[in-house]
C-alpha positions as a Markdown table, in Angstrom:
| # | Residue | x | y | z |
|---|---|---|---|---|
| 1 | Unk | 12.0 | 37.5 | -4.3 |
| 2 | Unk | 9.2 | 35.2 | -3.3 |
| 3 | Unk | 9.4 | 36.9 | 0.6 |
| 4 | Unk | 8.9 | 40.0 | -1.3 |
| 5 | Unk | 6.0 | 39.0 | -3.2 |
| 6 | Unk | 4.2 | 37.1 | -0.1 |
| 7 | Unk | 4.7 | 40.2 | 1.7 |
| 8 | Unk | 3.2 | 42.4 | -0.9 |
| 9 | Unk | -0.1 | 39.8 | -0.4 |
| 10 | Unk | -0.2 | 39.8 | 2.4 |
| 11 | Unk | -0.5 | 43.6 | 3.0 |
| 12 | Unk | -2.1 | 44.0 | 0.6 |
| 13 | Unk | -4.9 | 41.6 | 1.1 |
| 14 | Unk | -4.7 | 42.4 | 4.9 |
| 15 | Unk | -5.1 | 46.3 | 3.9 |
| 16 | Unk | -8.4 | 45.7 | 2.5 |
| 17 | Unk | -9.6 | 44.8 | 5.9 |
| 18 | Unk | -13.3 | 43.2 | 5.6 |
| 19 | Unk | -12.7 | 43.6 | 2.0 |
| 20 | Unk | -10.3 | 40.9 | 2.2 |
| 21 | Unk | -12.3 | 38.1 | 2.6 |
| 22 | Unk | -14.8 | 38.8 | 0.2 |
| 23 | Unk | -12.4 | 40.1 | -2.8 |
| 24 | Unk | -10.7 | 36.4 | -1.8 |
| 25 | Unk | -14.1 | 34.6 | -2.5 |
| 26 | Unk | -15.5 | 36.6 | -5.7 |
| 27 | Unk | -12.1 | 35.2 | -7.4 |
| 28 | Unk | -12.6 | 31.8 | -6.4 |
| 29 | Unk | -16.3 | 32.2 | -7.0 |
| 30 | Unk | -15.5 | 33.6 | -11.0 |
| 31 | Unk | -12.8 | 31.1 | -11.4 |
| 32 | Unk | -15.1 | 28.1 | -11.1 |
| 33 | Unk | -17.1 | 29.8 | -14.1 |
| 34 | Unk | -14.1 | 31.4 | -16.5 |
| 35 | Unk | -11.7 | 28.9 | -17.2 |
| 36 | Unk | -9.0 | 31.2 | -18.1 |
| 37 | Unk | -8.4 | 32.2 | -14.4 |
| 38 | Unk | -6.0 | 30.1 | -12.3 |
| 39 | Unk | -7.1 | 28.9 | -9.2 |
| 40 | Unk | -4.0 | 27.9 | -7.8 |
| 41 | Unk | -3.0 | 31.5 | -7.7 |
| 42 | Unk | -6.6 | 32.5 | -5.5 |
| 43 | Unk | -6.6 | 29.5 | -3.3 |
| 44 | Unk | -2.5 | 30.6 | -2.5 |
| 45 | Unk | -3.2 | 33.9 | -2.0 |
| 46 | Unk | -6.4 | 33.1 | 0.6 |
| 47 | Unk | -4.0 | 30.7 | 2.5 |
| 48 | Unk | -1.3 | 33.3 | 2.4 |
| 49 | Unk | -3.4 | 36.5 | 3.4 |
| 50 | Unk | -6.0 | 34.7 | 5.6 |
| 51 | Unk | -3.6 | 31.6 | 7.3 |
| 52 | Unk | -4.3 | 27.8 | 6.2 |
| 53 | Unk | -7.8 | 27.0 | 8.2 |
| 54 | Unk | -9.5 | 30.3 | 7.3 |
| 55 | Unk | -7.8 | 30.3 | 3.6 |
| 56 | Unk | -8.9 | 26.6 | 3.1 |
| 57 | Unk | -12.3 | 27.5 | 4.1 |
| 58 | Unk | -12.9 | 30.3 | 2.1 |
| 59 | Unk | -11.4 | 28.7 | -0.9 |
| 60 | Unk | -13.5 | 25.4 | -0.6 |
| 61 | Unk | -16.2 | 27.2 | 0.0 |
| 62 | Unk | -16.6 | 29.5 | -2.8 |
| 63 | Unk | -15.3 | 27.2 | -5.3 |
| 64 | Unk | -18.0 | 24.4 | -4.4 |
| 65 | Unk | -20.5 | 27.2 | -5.0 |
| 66 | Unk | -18.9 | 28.5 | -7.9 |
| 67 | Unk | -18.9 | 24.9 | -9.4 |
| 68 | Unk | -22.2 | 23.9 | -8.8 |
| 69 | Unk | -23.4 | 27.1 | -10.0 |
| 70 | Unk | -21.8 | 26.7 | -13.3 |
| 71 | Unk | -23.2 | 23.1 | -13.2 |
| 72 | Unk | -26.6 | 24.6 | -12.8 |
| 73 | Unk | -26.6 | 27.1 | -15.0 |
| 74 | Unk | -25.5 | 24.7 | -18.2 |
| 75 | Unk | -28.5 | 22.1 | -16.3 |
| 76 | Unk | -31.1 | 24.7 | -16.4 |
| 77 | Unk | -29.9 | 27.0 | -19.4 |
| 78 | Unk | -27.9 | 25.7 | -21.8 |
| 79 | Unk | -28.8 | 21.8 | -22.1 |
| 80 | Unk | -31.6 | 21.8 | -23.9 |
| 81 | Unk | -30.2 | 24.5 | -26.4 |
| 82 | Unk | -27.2 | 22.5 | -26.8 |
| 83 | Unk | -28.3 | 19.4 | -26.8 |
| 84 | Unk | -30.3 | 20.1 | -30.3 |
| 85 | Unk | -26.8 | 21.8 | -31.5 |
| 86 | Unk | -24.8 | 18.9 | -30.9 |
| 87 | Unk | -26.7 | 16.5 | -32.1 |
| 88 | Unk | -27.5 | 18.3 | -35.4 |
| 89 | Unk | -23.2 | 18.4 | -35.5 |
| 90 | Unk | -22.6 | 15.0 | -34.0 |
| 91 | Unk | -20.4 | 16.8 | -32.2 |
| 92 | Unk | -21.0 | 14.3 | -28.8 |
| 93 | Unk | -22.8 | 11.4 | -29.1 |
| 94 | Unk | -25.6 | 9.8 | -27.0 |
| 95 | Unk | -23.5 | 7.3 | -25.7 |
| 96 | Unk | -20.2 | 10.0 | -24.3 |
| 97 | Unk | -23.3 | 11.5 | -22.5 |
| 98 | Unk | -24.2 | 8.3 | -21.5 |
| 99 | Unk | -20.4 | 7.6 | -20.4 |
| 100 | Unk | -20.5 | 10.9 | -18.4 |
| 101 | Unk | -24.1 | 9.7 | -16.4 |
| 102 | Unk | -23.0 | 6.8 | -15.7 |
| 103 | Unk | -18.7 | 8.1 | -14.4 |
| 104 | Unk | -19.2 | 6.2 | -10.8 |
| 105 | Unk | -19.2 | 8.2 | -7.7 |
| 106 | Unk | -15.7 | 7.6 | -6.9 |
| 107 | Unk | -14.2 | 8.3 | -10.4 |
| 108 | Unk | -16.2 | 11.5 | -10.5 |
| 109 | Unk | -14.9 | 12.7 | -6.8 |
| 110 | Unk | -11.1 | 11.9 | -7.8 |
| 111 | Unk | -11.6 | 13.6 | -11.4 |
| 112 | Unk | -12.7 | 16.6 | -9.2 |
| 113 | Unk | -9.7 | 16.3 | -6.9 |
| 114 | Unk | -7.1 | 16.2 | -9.6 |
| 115 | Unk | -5.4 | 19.5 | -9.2 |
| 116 | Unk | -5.2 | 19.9 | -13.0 |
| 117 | Unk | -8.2 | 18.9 | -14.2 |
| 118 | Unk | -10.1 | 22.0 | -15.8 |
| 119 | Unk | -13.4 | 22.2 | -13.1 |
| 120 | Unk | -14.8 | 24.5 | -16.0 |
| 121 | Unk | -14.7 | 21.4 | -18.5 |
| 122 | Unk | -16.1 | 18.8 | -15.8 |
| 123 | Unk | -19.1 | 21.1 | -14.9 |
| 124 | Unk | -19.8 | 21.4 | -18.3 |
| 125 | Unk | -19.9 | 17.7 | -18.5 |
| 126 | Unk | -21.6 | 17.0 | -15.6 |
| 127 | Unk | -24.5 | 20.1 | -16.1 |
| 128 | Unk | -25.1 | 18.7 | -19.7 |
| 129 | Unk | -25.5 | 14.6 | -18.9 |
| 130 | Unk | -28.2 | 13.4 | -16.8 |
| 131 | Unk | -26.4 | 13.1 | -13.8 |
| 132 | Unk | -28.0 | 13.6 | -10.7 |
| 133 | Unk | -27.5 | 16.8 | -8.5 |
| 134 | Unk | -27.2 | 14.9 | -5.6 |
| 135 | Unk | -24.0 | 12.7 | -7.2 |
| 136 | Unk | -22.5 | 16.0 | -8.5 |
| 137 | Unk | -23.0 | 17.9 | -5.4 |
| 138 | Unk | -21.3 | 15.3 | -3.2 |
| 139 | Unk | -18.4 | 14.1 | -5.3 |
| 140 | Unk | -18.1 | 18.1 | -5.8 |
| 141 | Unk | -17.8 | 18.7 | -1.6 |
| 142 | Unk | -15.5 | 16.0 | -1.2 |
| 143 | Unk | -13.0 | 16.6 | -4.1 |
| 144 | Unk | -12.9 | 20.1 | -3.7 |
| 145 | Unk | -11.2 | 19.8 | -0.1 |
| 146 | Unk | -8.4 | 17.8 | -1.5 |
| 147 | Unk | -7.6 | 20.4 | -4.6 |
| 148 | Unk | -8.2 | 23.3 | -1.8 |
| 149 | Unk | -5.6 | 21.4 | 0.6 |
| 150 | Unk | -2.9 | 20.4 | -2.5 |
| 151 | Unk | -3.3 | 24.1 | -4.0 |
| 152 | Unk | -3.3 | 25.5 | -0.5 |
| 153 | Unk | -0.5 | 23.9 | 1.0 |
| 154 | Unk | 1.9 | 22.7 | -1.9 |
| 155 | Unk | 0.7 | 25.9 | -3.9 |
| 156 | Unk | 1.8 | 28.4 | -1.5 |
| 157 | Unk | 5.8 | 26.8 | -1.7 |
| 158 | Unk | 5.3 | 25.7 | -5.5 |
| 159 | Unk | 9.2 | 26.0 | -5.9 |
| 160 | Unk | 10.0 | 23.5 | -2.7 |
| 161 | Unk | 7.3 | 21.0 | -4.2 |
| 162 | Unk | 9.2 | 21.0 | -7.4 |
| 163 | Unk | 12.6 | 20.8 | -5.3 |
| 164 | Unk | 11.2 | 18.4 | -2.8 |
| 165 | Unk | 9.3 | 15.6 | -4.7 |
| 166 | Unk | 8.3 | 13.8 | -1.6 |
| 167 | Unk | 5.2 | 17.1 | -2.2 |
| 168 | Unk | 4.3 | 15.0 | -5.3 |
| 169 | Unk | 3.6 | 12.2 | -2.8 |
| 170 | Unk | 1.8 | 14.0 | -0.5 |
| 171 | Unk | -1.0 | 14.8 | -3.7 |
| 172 | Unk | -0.6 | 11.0 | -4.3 |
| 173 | Unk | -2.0 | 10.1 | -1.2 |
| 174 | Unk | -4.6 | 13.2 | -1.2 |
| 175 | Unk | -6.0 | 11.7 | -4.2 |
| 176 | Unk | -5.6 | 8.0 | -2.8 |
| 177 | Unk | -7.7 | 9.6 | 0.3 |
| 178 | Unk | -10.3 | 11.0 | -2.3 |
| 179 | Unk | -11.0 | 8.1 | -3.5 |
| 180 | Unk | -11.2 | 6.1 | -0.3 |
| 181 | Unk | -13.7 | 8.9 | 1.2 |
| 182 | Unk | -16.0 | 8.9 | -2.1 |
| 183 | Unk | -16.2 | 5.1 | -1.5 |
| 184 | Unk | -17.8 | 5.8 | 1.8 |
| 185 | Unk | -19.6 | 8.6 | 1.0 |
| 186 | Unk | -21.2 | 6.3 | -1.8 |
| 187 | Unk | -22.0 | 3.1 | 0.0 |
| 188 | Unk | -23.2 | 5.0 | 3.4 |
| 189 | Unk | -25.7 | 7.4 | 0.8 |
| 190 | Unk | -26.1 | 4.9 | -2.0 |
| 191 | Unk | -25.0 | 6.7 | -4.8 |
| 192 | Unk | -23.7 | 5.3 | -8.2 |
């Protein structure tokens, strides 16, 4: 059944030609800004129709810019707005915004690499604090390529990682390696 439904993808992903590509990153690119989408199921079907390097790179890519765009937009846009509703509501306080500015570089980059975490939820966060663009934006390119990988790889044989659970180590040590890269990443740029 699953050979079937790969092969369905895959022609019909490879039918679309130059299509392909770019029907593979709009989905990536609206899942990082409508949470009800799974991104799993894009970032499997770019590694199945497209192979693992060029499905990895179109899936990191596009869900980086999708991300940062939906941090932007609730930077720019929405902040202010809501800023004045939550505090009217006491919805948030000052000091859970606070708590968000101030999430370390490292916690932010393996929060971003956790394949479950809802990237909708964590721009949101991020866009409406006071973090800095520059924190967001790296933690963002370096978490992103360990989700892309664990969805990628793990996500295209979801059955055999369930099956197998020496998978569920392999996203133990992708998120170990998250961590370890965002701790260079923050001393060599001196981010906090």
């Amino acid at each position: 059944m699953f050979d079937a439904i790969d092969t369905f993808i895959e022609t019909t992903l490879g039918s679309l030609g130059v299509l392909g590509p770019i029907v593979g990153c709009l989905f990536i690119l609206v899942e990082s800004m409508v949470p009800v989408l799974p991104l799993f199921v894009f970032i499997t079907l770019n590694f199945l129709a497209f192979g693992n390097f060029w499905g990895f790179v179109i899936s990191w890519i596009f869900t980086c810019i999708g991300c940062f765009i939906s941090f932007m937009l609730f930077r720019r846009k929405v902040q202010t707005w809501l800023f004045k509703r939550i505090k009217k509501k006491g919805i948030v306080s000052e000091e859970t915004i606070d708590k968000i500015t101030n999430l370390k570089f490292e916690a932010l980059t393996t929060i971003i690499a956790v394949p479950f975490t809802p990237a909708f939820l964590v721009n949101i966060a991020a866009g409406l604090s006071k973090m800095s663009v520059k924190k967001f934006g790296g933690a963002l390119l370096i978490g992103k390529i360990f989700l892309v990988l664990f969805w990628g790889l793990v996500g295209t044989s979801l059955i055999e990682s369930i099956r197998h659970p020496i998978n569920l180590v392999k996203v133990g040590i992708l998120l170990i390696l998250a961590y370890i890269a965002s701790k260079i990443v923050s001393k060599k740029f001196k981010i906090e």
